[in-house]
N, C-alpha and C positions, 0 to 999 in steps of 0.2 A: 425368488432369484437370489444369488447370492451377492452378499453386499461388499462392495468396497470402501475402505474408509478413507475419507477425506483429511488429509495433515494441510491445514494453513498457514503459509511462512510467510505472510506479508509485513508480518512485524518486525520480522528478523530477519530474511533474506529481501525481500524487498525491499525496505526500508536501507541495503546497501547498495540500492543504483546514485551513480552521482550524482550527487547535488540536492539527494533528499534526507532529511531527517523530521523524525514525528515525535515531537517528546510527549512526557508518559502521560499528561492527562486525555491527549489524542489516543493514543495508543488502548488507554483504559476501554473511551468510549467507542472505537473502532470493533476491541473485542468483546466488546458486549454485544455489537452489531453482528462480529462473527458468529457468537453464538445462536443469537436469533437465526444466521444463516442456516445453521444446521452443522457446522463444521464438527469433525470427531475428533481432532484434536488443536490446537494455538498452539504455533511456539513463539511466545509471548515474545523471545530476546535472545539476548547473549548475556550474562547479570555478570561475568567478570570484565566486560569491555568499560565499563563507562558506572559511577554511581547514580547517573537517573536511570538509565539499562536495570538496573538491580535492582532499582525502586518500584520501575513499570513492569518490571517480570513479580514483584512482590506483591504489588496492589491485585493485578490481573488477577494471580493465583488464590490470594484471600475474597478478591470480588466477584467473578466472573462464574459462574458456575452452570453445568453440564457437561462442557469439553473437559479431555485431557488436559490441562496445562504444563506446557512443556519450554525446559529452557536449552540451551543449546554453551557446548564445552568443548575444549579441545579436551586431549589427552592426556593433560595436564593437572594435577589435585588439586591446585588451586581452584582452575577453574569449575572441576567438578565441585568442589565445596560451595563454591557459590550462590552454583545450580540450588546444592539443596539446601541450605538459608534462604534461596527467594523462592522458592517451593514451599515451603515448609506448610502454609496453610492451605493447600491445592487440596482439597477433595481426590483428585486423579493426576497427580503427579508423575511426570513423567523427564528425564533426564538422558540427552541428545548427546551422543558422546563419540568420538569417531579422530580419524585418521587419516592422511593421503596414502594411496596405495598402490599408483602407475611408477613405474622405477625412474620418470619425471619429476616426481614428487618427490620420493624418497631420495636420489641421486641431491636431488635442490637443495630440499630444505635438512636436509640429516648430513652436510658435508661435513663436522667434525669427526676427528674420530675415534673420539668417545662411544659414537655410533656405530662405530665398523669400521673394517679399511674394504673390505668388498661388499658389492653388492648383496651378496648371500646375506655376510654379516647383518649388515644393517637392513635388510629383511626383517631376521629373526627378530632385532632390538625393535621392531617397528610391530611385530607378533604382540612379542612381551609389555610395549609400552598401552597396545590396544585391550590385551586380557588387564594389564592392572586396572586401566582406564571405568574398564564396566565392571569389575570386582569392586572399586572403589563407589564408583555410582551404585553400585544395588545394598551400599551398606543406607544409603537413602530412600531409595525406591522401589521396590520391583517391578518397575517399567521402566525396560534400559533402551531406547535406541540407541546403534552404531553406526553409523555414516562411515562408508571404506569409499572417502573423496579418491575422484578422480578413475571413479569402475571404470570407467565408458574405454581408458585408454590404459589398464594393468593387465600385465600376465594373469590370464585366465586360472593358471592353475596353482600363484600365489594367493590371488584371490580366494582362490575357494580356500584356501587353507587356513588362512587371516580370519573368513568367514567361521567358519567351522572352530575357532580357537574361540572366538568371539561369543557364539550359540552355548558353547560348554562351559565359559566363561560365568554366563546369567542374561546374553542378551535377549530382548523378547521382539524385537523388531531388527531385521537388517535393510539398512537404506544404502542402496544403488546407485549414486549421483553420475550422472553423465555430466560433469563437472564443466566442461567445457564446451556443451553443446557437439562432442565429435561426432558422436556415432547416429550412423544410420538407423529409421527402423527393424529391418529387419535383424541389422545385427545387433541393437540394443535387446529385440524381443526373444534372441535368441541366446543372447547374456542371460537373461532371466531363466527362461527355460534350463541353463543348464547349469544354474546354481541350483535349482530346485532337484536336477537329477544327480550332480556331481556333489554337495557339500551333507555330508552329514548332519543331522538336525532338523534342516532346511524347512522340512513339511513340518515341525511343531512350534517356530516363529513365522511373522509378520512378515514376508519380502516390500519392501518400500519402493518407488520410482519416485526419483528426482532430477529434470531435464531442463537445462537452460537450454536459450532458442540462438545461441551466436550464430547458428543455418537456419534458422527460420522452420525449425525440426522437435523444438520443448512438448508439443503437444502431441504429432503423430507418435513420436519416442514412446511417451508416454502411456500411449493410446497400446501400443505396440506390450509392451512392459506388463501390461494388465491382460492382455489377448492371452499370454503366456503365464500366464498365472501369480504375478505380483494384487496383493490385495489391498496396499494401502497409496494415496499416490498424494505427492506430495505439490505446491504450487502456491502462486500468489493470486490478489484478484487483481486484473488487468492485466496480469503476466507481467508485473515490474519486478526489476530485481537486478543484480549484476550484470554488468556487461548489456547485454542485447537481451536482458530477462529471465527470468521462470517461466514455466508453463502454466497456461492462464487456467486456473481452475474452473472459472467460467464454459469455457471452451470445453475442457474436457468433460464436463459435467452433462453440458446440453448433448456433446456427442454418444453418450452411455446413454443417456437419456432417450433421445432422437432414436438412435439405432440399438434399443433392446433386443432387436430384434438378430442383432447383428453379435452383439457383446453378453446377453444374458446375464447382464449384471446391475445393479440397483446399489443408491447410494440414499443417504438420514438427510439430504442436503431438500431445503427448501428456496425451490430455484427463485419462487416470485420474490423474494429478497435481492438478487442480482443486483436487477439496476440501483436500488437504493447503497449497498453496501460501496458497489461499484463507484459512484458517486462522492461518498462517504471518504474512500480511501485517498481518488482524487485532488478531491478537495483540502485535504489536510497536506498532502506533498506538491501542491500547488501544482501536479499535471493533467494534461489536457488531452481526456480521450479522444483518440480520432475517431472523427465519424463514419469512418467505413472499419472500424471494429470489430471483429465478431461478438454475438451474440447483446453486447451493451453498447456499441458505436449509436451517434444518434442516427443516425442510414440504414441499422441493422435492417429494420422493417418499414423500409420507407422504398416508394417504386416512382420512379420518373419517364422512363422509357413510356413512348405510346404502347407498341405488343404487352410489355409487363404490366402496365393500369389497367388496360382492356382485358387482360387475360387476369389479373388478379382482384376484379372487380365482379368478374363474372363466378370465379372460384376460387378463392385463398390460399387452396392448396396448389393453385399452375407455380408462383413463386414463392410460397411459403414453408417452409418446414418447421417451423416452429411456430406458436401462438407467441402475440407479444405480451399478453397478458402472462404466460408462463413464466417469462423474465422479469416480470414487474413491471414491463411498458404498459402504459395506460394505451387503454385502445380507444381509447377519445378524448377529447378536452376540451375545456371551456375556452373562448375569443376573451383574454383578460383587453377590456379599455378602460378607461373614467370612467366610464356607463357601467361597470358592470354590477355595481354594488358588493357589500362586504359580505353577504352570503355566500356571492360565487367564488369571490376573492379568497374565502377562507375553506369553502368547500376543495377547493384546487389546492391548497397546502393541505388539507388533510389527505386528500389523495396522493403526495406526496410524501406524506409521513412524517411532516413538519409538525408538532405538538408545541402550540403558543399558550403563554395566559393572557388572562383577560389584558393586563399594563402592556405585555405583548404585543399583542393586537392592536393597541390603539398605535403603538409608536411604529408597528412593520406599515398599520393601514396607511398613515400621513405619508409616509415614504413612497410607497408602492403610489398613492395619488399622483406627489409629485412626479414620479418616473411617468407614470404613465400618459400626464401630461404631454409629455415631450417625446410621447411615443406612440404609432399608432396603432399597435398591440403589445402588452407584457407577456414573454415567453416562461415557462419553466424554470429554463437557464435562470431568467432573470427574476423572480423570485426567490429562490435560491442564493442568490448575492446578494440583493437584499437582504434576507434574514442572516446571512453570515458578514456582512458588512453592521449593519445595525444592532445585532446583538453583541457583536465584538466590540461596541464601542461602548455597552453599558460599565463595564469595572475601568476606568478609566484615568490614567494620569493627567495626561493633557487630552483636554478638547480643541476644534476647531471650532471658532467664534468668528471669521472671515477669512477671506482672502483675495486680494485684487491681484489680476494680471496684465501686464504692460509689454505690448509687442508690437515694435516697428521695423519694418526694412531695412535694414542696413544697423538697425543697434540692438545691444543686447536686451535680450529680455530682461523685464524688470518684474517681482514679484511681492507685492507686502501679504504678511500675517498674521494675522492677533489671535493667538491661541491663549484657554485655559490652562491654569493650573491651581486646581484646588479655587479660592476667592483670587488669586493673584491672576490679573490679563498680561500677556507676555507679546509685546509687537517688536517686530524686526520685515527688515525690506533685503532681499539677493539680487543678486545680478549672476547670470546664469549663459552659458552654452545654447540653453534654450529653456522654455517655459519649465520644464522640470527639473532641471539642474538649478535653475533659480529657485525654487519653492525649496527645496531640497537645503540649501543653501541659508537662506531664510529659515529653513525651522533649524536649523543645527546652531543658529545665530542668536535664535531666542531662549532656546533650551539649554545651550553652553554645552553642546554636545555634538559630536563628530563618528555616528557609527562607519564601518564601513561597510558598503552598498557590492556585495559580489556578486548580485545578478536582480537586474528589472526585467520582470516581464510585461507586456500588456496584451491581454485579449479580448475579443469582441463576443461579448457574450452570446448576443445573435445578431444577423443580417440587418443592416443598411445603416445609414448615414448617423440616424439618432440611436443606434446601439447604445444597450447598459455595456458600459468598459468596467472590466476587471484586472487591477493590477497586484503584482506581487511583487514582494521588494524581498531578497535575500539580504538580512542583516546581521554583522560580527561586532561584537563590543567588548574589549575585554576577554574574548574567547569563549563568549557565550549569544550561538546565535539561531535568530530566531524567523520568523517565518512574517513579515505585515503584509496584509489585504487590504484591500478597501474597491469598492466599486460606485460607480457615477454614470449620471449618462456626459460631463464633462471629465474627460482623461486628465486632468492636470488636479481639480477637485478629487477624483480618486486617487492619484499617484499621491496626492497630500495625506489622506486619510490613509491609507498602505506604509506611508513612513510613521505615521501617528500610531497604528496601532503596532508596529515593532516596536515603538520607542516605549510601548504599554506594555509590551508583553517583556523587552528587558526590564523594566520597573515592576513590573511582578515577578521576576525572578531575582532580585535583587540586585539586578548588573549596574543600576542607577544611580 
């Protein structure tokens, strides 16, 4: 069958939905992750936005290797030089280079007019600025993509011409962005089709699809995009990203997969990686897949209905179309209690792809006791936060050494805490709005420190009363901010350990 290749932009377009940021050591170990995926190509970043952006497109391209490593530029030299500075040690280099090209775009952003005074004009300067764009890129690479933002909603037939300048130029990929999630599929799949018959070149480059979902449309587009002969398609895992998202490469992937039968196309991607990567990504942007998901939701392959138990108990295929083993869901698991012992306990993190050492082990096993104490089974979820709670607290500025909490009717809670620092014990008492606003308060009191706090989350790892809580604290200091975790089966003990490990992770970047 013939193969389509897989472009993964979780690093760089995902990593712009709001309110998330992954700096570069995440970022590293994420694409190492992707590449175990199978992905054919990263695009690592953007290296002129930001110097850890530059850093973590650098490292990526010197460490990561089998994929393309690819960075992402405007039309602009600067930013193309960038690119190839943090390329420079990539094996498969590749340099993402492009332009807006709906007369929305052009009209918007090129109102000077240096640019033109008419539309035609500033066309042509928008031609000119795309050919220097990849003339300049291919003095670095010869693997130029061109992104012409904003296909979904351009004159069909400046497009092809922009295209077609672009191809003769040295591009070797053209990427199609339905930038704004407009277009329908059929009239996306037939954009495609009629660059392929309309632009000159067309059949000796890469056609690309790139679909945001603002209609709930990123993946059929997609889907659509490829039926008509695009061969590389572009996407996040979870489908995060601007606005209302990317198209989830999950999704797509299962559906070529599922329906060969339908598509006759074949992709390098190693799906039984999904849930893990899926996970992976989550977890470092601090969001929370829904459970009815496709493909990685924890519901995906879960039946409650009486007709669907009875009917998928009897044959897997009345509600199944997919094995869950093909996405990485375990198709069984162990009852974790106190009982269960450290074999089963560590047998279930290997099936998870959790890798401990021996010091490891002793400090997740005492943990996981405790939880499980206070709980009448440990789920997944909650191992999982466990080891990213407990691990995160080994490189450590401050520890937590106690903490007492005081709460009556009618007055304000009260919270004392005696945190580490180095041999130095650090006590301070808050008074608070309520139990976490006091703790909050209290540690900023002992530490002589004041971040600010732009977003608390709390979630309930799994089901009922004595749930492991996982909290995340969005923190700024300085103007450098950072992501703390912490999880408990007590929510005020976690929300303490989630401000502690921000206040670690600014003291390891030196904001302290």
């Amino acid at each position: 069958m013939e193969k389509v290749m897989i472009f993964d932009t979780t690093l760089r377009d995902g990593e712009q939905a709001a309110g998330c940021r992954i700096g570069a050591p995440e970022k590293v170990k994420i694409a190492h992750q992707l590449a175990s995926l199978g992905v054919d190509v990263i695009e690592a970043g953007f290296p002129c936005s930001s110097p850890e952006d530059f850093s973590a497109v650098q490292r990526i391209a010197g460490e990561v290797k089998g994929p393309v490593i690819c960075g992402l530029s405007r039309a602009v030299a600067a930013d193309i030089d960038a690119c190839g500075r943090a390329l420079e040690k990539a094996a498969k280099p590749r340099i993402h280079t492009g332009i807006g090209v709906s007369d929305i775009h052009i009209m918007g952003k090129f109102k000077p007019e240096k640019y033109g005074l008419t539309l035609e004009e500033k066309r042509r300067t928008t031609i000119d600025m795309a050919v220097a764009a990849v003339q300049r890129a291919r003095q670095y690479t010869d693997d130029v993509e061109f992104y012409s933002e904003d296909a979904g909603r351009a004159d069909p037939v400046f497009l092809f011409a922009i295209l077609q300048a672009v191809i003769k130029a040295g591009a070797t990929v053209i990427n199609i962005p339905d930038t704004t999630g407009y277009a329908m599929p059929p009239q996306y799949g037939r954009l495609i089709r009629d660059i392929r018959e309309n632009v000159e070149g067309a059949g000796q480059v890469i056609i690309s699809v790139h679909c945001h979902d603002d209609l709930g449309l990123a993946v059929a587009n997609s889907l659509a995009g490829v039926e008509n002969g695009a061969r590389q398609i572009e996407g996040t895992m979870n489908g995060i990203g601007e606005r209302a998202g990317n198209a989830a490469l999950e999704e797509i992937i299962m559906a070529l997969r599922t329906r060969r039968d339908f598509f006759h196309l074949t992709t390098d991607i190693n799906t039984r990686e999904f849930y893990r990567t899926s996970r992976m990504v989550a977890d470092a942007l601090g969001m929370v897949i829904p459970p009815n998901k496709a493909v990685v939701g924890d519901n995906a392959f879960s039946h409650s209905s009486g007709i669907h138990v009875d009917g998928f108990l009897k044959e897997r295929q009345t509600y199944e179309i997919m094995e869950p083993a093909d996405v990485g869901f375990p198709e069984s698991r162990v009852v974790l209690t106190a009982r269960t012992g450290r074999h089963g306990v560590f047998h279930r993190f290997a099936e998870l792809g959790v890798q401990l050492s021996e010091q490891e082990k002793e400090q997740i096993y005492e943990r996981f006791l405790r939880v499980a104490d206070k709980k009448k089974e440990v789920f997944d979820e909650d191992l999982i936060a466990i080891v990213n709670d407990e691990l995160s607290l080994q490189k450590q500025t401050y520890t937590l050494l106690s903490s007492k909490v005081s709460c009556e009717t009618g007055a304000a809670p009260r919270v004392m805490v005696r945190l580490g620092r180095g041999a130095e014990v650090l006590e301070a008492e808050g008074r608070g709005v309520g139990p976490v606003d006091a703790a909050y308060k209290a540690i900023a009191q002992a530490v002589g420190l004041t971040p600010e706090i732009s977003r608390y989350e709390i979630q309930g790892i799994t089901g009922g009363t004595d749930a492991l809580g996982k909290v995340t604290v969005h923190m700024d200091h300085g103007g450098l901010k950072v992501l703390g975790k912490g999880a408990s089966t007590d929510i005020i003990e976690a929300s303490i350990k989630a401000y502690l490990d921000g206040l670690n992770k600014l003291a390891a970047l030196g904001g302290l």
